[in-house]
Every structure is written in C-alpha cells, then in structure tokens.
C-alpha positions in Angstrom: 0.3 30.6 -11.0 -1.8 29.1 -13.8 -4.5 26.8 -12.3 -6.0 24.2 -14.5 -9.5 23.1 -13.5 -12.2 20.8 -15.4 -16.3 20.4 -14.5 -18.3 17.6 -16.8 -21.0 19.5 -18.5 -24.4 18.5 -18.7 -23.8 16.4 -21.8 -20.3 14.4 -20.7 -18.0 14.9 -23.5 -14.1 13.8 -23.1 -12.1 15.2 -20.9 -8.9 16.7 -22.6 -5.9 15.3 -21.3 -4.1 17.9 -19.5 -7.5 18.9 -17.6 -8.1 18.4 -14.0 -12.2 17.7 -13.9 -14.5 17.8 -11.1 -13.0 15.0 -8.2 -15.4 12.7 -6.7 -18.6 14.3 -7.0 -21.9 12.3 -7.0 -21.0 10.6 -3.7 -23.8 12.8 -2.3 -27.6 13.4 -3.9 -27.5 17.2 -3.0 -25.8 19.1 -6.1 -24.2 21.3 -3.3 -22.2 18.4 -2.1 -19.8 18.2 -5.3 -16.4 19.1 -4.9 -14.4 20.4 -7.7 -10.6 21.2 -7.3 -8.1 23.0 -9.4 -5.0 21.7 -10.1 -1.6 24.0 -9.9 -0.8 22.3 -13.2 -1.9 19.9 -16.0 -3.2 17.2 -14.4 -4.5 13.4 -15.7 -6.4 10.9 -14.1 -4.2 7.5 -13.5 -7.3 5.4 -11.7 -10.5 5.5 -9.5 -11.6 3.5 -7.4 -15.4 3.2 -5.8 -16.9 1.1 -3.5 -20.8 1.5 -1.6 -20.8 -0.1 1.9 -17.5 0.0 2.4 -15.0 1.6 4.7 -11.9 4.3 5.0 -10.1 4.4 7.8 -9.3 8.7 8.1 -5.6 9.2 9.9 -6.6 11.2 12.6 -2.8 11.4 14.3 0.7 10.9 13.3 1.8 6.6 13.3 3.4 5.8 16.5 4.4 2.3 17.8 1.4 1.5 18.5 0.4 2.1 15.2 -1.9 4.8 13.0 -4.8 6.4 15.0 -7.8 6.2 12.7 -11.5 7.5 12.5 -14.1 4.9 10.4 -16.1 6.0 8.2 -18.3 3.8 7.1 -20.5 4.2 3.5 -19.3 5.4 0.1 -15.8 5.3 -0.3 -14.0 6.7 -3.7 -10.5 7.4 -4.3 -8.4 8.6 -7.3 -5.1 9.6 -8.2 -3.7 12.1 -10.4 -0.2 12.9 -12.2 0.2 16.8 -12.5 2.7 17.5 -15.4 4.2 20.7 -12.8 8.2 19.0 -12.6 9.0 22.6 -11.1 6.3 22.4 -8.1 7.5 20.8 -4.6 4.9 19.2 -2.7 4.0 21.7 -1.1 3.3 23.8 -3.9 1.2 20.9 -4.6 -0.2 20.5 -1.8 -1.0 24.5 -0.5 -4.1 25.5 -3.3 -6.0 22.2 -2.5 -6.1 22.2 1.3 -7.0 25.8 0.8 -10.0 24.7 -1.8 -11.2 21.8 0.6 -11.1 24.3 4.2 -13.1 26.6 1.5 -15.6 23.6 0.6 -16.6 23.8 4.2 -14.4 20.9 5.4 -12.5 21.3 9.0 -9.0 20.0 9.0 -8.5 17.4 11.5 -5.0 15.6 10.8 -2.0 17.5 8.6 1.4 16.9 8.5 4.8 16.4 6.0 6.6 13.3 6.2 8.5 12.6 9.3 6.2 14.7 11.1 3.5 12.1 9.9 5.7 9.4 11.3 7.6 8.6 7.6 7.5 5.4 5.8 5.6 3.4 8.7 2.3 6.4 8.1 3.5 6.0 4.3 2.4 2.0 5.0 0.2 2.2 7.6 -2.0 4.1 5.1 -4.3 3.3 2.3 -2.3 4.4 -1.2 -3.1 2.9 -4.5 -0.3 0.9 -6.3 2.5 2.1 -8.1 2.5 3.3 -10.8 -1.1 5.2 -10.6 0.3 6.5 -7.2 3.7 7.4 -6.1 5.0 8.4 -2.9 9.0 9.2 -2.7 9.1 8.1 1.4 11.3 11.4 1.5 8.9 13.8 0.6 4.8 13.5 1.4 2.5 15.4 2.8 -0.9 14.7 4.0 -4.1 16.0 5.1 -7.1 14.9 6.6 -10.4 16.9 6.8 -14.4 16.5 7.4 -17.6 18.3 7.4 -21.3 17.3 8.2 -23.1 16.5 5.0 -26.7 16.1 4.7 -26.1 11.9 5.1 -23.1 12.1 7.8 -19.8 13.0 8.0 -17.8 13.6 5.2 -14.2 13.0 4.9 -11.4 13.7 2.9 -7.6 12.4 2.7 -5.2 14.1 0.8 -1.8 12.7 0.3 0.7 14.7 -2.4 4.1 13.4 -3.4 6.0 13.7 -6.2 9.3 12.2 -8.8 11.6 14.4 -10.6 9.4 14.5 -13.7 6.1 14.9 -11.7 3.8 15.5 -9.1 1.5 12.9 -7.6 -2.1 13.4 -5.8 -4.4 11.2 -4.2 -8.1 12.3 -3.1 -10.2 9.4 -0.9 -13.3 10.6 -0.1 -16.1 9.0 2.0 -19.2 9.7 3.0 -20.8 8.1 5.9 -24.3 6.1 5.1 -27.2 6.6 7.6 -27.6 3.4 10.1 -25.2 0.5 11.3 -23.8 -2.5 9.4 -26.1 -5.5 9.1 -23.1 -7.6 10.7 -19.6 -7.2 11.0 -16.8 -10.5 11.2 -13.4 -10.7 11.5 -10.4 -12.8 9.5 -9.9 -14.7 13.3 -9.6 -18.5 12.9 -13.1 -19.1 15.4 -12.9 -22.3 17.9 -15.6 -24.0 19.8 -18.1 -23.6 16.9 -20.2 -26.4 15.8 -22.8 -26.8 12.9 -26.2 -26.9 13.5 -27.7 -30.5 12.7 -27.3 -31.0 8.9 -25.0 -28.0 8.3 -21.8 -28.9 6.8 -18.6 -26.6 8.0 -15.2 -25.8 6.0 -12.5 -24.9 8.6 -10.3 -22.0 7.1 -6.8 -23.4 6.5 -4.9 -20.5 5.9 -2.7 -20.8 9.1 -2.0 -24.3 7.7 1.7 -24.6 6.3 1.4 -25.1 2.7 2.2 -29.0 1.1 5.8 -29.0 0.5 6.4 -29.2 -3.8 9.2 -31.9 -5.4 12.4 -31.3 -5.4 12.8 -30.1 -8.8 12.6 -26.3 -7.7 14.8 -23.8 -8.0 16.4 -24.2 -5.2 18.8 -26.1 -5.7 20.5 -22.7 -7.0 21.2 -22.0 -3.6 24.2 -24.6 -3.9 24.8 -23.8 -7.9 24.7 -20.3 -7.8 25.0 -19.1 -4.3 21.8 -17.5 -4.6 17.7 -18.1 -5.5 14.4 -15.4 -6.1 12.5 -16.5 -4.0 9.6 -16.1 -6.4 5.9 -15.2 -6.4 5.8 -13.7 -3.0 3.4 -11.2 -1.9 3.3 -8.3 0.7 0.5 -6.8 -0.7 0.2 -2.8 -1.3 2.1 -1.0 1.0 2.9 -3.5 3.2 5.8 -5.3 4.7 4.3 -8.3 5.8 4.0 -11.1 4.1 0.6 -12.4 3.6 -0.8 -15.5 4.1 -0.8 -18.5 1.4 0.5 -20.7 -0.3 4.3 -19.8 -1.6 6.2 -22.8 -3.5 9.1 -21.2 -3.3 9.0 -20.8 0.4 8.3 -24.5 0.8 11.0 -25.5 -1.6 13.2 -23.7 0.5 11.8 -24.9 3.9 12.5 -28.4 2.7 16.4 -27.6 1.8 16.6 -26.0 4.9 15.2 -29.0 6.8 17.5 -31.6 4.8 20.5 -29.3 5.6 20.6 -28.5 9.1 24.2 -27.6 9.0 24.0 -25.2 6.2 22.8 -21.7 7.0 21.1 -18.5 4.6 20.3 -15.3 4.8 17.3 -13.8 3.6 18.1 -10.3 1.9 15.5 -7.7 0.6 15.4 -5.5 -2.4 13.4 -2.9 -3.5 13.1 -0.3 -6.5 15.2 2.9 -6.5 11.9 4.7 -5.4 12.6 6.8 -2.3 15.3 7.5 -0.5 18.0 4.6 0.4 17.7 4.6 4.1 13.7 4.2 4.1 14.2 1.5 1.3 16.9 -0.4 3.5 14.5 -0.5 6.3 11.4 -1.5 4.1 13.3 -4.1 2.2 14.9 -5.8 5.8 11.3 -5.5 7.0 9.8 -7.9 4.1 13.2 -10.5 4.4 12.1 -10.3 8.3 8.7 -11.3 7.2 9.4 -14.2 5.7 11.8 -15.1 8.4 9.3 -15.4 10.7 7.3 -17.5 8.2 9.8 -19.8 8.1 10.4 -20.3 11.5 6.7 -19.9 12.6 5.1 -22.1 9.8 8.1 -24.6 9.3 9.7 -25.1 12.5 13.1 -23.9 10.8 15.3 -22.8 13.8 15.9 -19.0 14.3 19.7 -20.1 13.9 19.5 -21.0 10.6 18.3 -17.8 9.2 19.3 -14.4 8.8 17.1 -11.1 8.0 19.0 -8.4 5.7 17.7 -5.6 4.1 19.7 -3.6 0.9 18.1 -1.2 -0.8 17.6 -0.8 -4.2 21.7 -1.0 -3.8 21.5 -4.3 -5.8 19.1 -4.4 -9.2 18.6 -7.2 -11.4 16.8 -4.9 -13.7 16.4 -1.5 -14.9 14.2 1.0 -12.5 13.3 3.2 -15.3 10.5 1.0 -16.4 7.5 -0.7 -14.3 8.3 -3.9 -15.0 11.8 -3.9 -14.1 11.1 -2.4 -10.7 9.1 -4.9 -10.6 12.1 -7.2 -10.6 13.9 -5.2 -8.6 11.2 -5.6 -5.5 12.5 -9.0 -4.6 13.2 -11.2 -1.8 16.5 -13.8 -2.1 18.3 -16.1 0.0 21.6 -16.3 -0.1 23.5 -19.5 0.9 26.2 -18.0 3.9 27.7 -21.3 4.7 31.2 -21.8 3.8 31.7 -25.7 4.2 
C-alpha cells in the first residue's frame, strides 16, 4: 500500500494538496518530540484547532451509564482533522498503519476499541469531535484509540478517532501535552448561593437558569393550528450533543405560551436529523434532542408532562437535500406537531 507522508521543511513552502504533513508537532520544545504520520492515502487538512492552558479529557474506558471514564490532561491541547481521498479503505485500513506509527513513536496504548465495543453513539457524543463537515463520524463504523508516553514536560497523550463516508475516510488526531504545575484556580458553571460582595463590590447573579421573557404573539406558531406543524427554530444542542443548552430560544417561548393558553390542546415534539449514520442511531439521537426540549418545557415553563410528547424519526423525514451541508443543516431539526384532534 502506497503511503503518503509530508514534513515542513526548513523554509515552509505550501503543502500540496494531496499530502499528509507532519501532525501536531511543536507542542513540545525538544525536536525529538514531533510526531509525523503517514497516511494510507491522499490526505487534506479540513481544520486545527490549538489552545495553551487548556484541557482534553483522554477516554480511558468504553461509555457506560454512568458515563465516559476520562484521564485530564491539562496544558497544550491541539487537534486536527483530515479527509483521506482512499474510498476503497475501511476504517480499519485506516485506522491499522497509524496506531502502529504512534506505539512506534514510543506511545503506550491505554484505551482501543470499534464502535459498539466503544459503547456506539453515546462514546460517539460523550467524546470531543470537531463539527461536521471538517469531521465525520458514520455512528456505524468508528474506531478509536487512546495512547500516552512520558515527554520531557509530562504526559503526553493522543486520541485517535477514524471514520469514514462512501467517498472517504475521515481522521482526527488530539494531542496534549501536560504543562508542569497546577492551575492558578479552577470554578465551575454551578449557580453559587450564600455569597455576598465585599463592601463596595457590586455582584451580577447568573441568570441562565432563568426562563427566557416570553415574545408577542406574532410567532410562528401559530402554524401549529394552520399547518399542523412548526420548526421550532434556532435551537441549539451544541457539538455532539443531545441536550439542549441553556438560553434564550424564542421559539420555545412562543410555544410555551400557546401551550399555556391551550391547555386542552396537546403536541408532540418530533426529532430529525441528517441521513448521516445509520437509521437506528439517528432515531435514538433525534428522540433524545425532542426529549431535551421536553424537559425544557416542563422544567422551565411549568408545561404539564401530559401535554407533551417526545418522538424521534430519523433522517426518515427531510425538508431538504442531505447531499449538501446546508441542507442537512435543515434536515437537523426539532418540530412540534399539533396531535389534538378537536
């Protein structure tokens, strides 16, 4: 098998395209501690991401329910992703010459496995993974590694995680190297109570537990009773996540207000997602996010459990085309349907 490797030289010129290139070197002073990789095909950078004093939780186990077990390592984080242009290659023809580079780099494995041996879509989640479309991950077929060694500053850690589409293969490298001493401080996103300003300070309470202010009536939900059906727009689950997160969502409010002014009348919540992955994972991560924002909805607005349903379909039901970004961007939705007959 052809591999395709690429080092900077001395004097950077551009990369070419089709190269791989030396993967997150310069996260260590010593020149021994770059890493270079080569790719079992063509392969092009899609993004990088660096950050000093940050953080990478390292999967040590498989997720369970009571969630991912993690290592922290604490210092220089850097991640990238890569599309290789190998349609041909499974993932773990992908995934085979660059454990075997990384074990040869000195690095001890400490966490492998291939997707329902790594727990499936709740690892796939539970994990850090950069957004579509720089990475992909079909939540059928993954594998993942996760390896260290003792580098002159710490411990140095690497996760793998290899997917692939039917045109491509897909590869993301974090790396993280753990900084010498503890963090100045450390604070959490808690709400804290019982804390008063010293004489003269002045305090802003977080509010973000607050329900939003409820918007005017002209929203679009009034569809509900037009159309049978509403978007419920602009809501977020962030990356790789099922839960809603907090703030302020019109649309929610809108609806929370309906809801409230028609006790008799009763919806379901149903979620969609992209045709990424395989239906069955999809059903359960789209019924996950409409649960979400069930719970928002009962927890924030007092709207009784009753009144509310949960569904999830798949990508069964698009609104828009999957074969380009923005219209699986469409297709990742949340709606409520009106399921009263009278």
């Amino acid at each position: 098998m052809t591999r395709y490797r690429y080092a900077m030289p001395r004097k950077a010129r551009p990369a070419p395209v089709w190269a791989g290139m030396a993967l997150l070197c310069g996260l260590v002073a010593a020149p021994a501690g770059a890493l270079t990789l080569e790719f079992p095909g063509p392969a092009t950078p899609a993004a990088t991401q660096r950050a000093n004093g940050a953080s990478y939780p390292l999967p040590t186990a498989r997720w369970e329910k009571s969630g991912l077990p993690t290592k922290l390592i604490e210092g220089t984080v850097e991640r990238t992703a890569w599309h290789v242009d190998a349609p041909k290659l499974s993932s773990l023809d992908l995934m085979k010459p660059l454990r075997a580079q990384i074990i040869n780099a000195g690095f001890q494995p400490v966490f492998e496995c291939e997707t329902e041996g790594c727990g499936g879509f709740d690892f796939r989640f539970a994990t850090e993974v950069m957004a579509e479309p720089d990475m992909h991950v079909d939540l059928g077929d993954f594998r993942f590694l996760s390896a260290q060694r003792q580098g002159a500053a710490g411990i140095e850690a690497i996760g793998l995680l290899v997917s692939r589409s039917a045109s491509k293969g897909f590869v993301q490298i974090t790396r993280a190297v753990a900084d010498d001493g503890p963090p100045m401080f450390a604070a959490t996103n808690k709400v804290g109570t019982g804390l008063a300003p010293a004489s003269g300070d002045t305090v802003t309470l977080a509010t973000s537990n607050r329900p939003p202010l409820l918007p005017s009536k002209n929203s679009g939900v009034a569809r509900l009773v037009t159309g049978g059906a509403v978007v419920l727009e602009g809501l977020d689950f962030g990356t790789g996540s099922t839960e809603l997160t907090e703030g302020r969502y019109d649309s929610l409010a809108a609806l929370a207000r309906w809801l409230t002014e028609n006790p008799d009348k009763t919806v379901a919540l149903v979620g969609h997602t992209d045709a990424s992955g395989g239906l069955d994972a999809n059903i359960t991560i789209s019924k996950r996010r409409a649960a979400s924002v069930r719970a928002r909805l009962i927890q924030a607005y007092g709207i009784p459990a009753a009144q509310i349903e949960a569904q999830g379909v798949g990508y069964l039901s698009p609104i828009d085309s999957n074969l380009t970004e923005e219209g699986r961007q469409k297709n990742r939705r949340v709606e409520a349907i009106l399921t009263s007959t009278q």
